[in-house]
C-alpha positions in Angstrom: 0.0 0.0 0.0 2.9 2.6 0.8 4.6 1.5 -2.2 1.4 2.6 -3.9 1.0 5.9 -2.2 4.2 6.6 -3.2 4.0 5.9 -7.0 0.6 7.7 -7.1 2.3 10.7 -5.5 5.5 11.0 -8.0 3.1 10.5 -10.8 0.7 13.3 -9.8 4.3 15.6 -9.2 5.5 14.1 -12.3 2.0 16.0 -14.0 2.6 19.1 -12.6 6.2 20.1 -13.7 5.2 19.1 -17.1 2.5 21.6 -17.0 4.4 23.9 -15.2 7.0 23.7 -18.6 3.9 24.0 -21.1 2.6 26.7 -19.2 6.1 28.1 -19.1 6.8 28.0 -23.1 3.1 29.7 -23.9 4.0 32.3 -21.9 7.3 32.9 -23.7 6.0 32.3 -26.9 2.8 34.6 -25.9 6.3 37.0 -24.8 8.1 36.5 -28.0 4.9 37.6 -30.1 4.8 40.7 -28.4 7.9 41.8 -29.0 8.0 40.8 -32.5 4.9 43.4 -32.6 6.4 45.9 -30.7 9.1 45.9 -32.7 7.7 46.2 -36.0 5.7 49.2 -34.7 8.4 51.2 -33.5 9.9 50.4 -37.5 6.1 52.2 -38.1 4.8 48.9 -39.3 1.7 47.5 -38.5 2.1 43.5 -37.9 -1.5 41.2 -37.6 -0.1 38.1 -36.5 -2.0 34.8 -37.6 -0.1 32.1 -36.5 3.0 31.4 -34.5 4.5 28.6 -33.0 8.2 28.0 -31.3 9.5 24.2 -30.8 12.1 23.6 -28.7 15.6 22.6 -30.0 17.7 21.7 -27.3 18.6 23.5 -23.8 17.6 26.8 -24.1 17.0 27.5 -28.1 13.9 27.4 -29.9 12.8 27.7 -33.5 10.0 29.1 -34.9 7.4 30.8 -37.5 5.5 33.3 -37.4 2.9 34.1 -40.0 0.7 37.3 -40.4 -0.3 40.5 -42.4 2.6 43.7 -42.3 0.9 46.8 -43.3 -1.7 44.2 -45.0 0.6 42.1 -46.8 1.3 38.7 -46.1 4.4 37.9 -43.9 6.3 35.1 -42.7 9.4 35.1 -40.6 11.9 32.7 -39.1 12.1 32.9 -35.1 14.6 31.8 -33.3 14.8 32.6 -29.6 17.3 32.0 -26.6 15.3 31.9 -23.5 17.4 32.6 -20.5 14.8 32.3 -18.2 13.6 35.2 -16.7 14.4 37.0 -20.2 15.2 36.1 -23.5 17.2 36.9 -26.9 14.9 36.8 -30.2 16.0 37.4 -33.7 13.9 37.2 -36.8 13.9 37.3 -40.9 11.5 38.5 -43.2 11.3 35.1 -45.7 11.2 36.8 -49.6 
Protein backbone atom coordinates (compact mmCIF):
# COMPACT_ATOMS: atom_id res chain seq x y z
CA UNK A 1 0.00 0.00 0.00
CA UNK A 2 2.88 2.60 0.75
CA UNK A 3 4.57 1.52 -2.24
CA UNK A 4 1.36 2.59 -3.90
CA UNK A 5 1.00 5.93 -2.25
CA UNK A 6 4.23 6.65 -3.21
CA UNK A 7 4.05 5.86 -6.96
CA UNK A 8 0.65 7.74 -7.12
CA UNK A 9 2.31 10.67 -5.47
CA UNK A 10 5.51 10.95 -8.03
CA UNK A 11 3.12 10.52 -10.77
CA UNK A 12 0.72 13.33 -9.76
CA UNK A 13 4.30 15.60 -9.17
CA UNK A 14 5.51 14.14 -12.27
CA UNK A 15 1.96 15.95 -14.04
CA UNK A 16 2.63 19.07 -12.57
CA UNK A 17 6.24 20.13 -13.71
CA UNK A 18 5.20 19.12 -17.08
CA UNK A 19 2.54 21.55 -17.03
CA UNK A 20 4.44 23.89 -15.19
CA UNK A 21 6.96 23.66 -18.62
CA UNK A 22 3.94 24.02 -21.09
CA UNK A 23 2.56 26.67 -19.25
CA UNK A 24 6.12 28.12 -19.10
CA UNK A 25 6.83 27.96 -23.11
CA UNK A 26 3.14 29.68 -23.88
CA UNK A 27 3.95 32.25 -21.85
CA UNK A 28 7.26 32.88 -23.73
CA UNK A 29 5.99 32.35 -26.88
CA UNK A 30 2.77 34.60 -25.94
CA UNK A 31 6.32 37.01 -24.76
CA UNK A 32 8.05 36.45 -27.97
CA UNK A 33 4.88 37.64 -30.14
CA UNK A 34 4.77 40.69 -28.42
CA UNK A 35 7.93 41.78 -28.97
CA UNK A 36 7.97 40.82 -32.46
CA UNK A 37 4.86 43.42 -32.62
CA UNK A 38 6.35 45.91 -30.68
CA UNK A 39 9.14 45.94 -32.74
CA UNK A 40 7.72 46.21 -36.03
CA UNK A 41 5.66 49.15 -34.68
CA UNK A 42 8.38 51.22 -33.46
CA UNK A 43 9.93 50.44 -37.47
CA UNK A 44 6.10 52.25 -38.15
CA UNK A 45 4.81 48.86 -39.27
CA UNK A 46 1.71 47.50 -38.48
CA UNK A 47 2.13 43.55 -37.86
CA UNK A 48 -1.45 41.24 -37.64
CA UNK A 49 -0.06 38.11 -36.49
CA UNK A 50 -1.99 34.75 -37.63
CA UNK A 51 -0.11 32.05 -36.53
CA UNK A 52 3.00 31.38 -34.50
CA UNK A 53 4.52 28.58 -32.98
CA UNK A 54 8.21 27.98 -31.32
CA UNK A 55 9.47 24.24 -30.84
CA UNK A 56 12.07 23.60 -28.72
CA UNK A 57 15.62 22.60 -30.05
CA UNK A 58 17.75 21.67 -27.32
CA UNK A 59 18.58 23.47 -23.81
CA UNK A 60 17.61 26.78 -24.15
CA UNK A 61 17.00 27.54 -28.06
CA UNK A 62 13.91 27.44 -29.92
CA UNK A 63 12.84 27.75 -33.50
CA UNK A 64 10.01 29.09 -34.89
CA UNK A 65 7.45 30.84 -37.47
CA UNK A 66 5.49 33.35 -37.41
CA UNK A 67 2.89 34.06 -40.00
CA UNK A 68 0.68 37.34 -40.43
CA UNK A 69 -0.26 40.49 -42.42
CA UNK A 70 2.59 43.70 -42.28
CA UNK A 71 0.91 46.76 -43.29
CA UNK A 72 -1.73 44.17 -45.04
CA UNK A 73 0.62 42.06 -46.84
CA UNK A 74 1.27 38.72 -46.12
CA UNK A 75 4.36 37.92 -43.90
CA UNK A 76 6.25 35.10 -42.66
CA UNK A 77 9.42 35.11 -40.59
CA UNK A 78 11.93 32.67 -39.14
CA UNK A 79 12.11 32.87 -35.15
CA UNK A 80 14.64 31.79 -33.29
CA UNK A 81 14.83 32.64 -29.55
CA UNK A 82 17.28 32.03 -26.60
CA UNK A 83 15.27 31.92 -23.53
CA UNK A 84 17.41 32.59 -20.54
CA UNK A 85 14.76 32.33 -18.15
CA UNK A 86 13.58 35.20 -16.68
CA UNK A 87 14.35 37.03 -20.15
CA UNK A 88 15.22 36.06 -23.48
CA UNK A 89 17.19 36.93 -26.89
CA UNK A 90 14.93 36.76 -30.22
CA UNK A 91 15.97 37.40 -33.69
CA UNK A 92 13.89 37.18 -36.79
CA UNK A 93 13.86 37.28 -40.85
CA UNK A 94 11.51 38.52 -43.18
CA UNK A 95 11.33 35.15 -45.66
CA UNK A 96 11.24 36.80 -49.55
Amino acid sequence: MKRYLISMMCAVSALFMLNGCIVSEQKLTDKVQESIVNAEKAEGNTLEVTDFSLNKQDGKNYTGVLKGRVNGEDAVYDVKVIDEGSDFDVDWEKRN
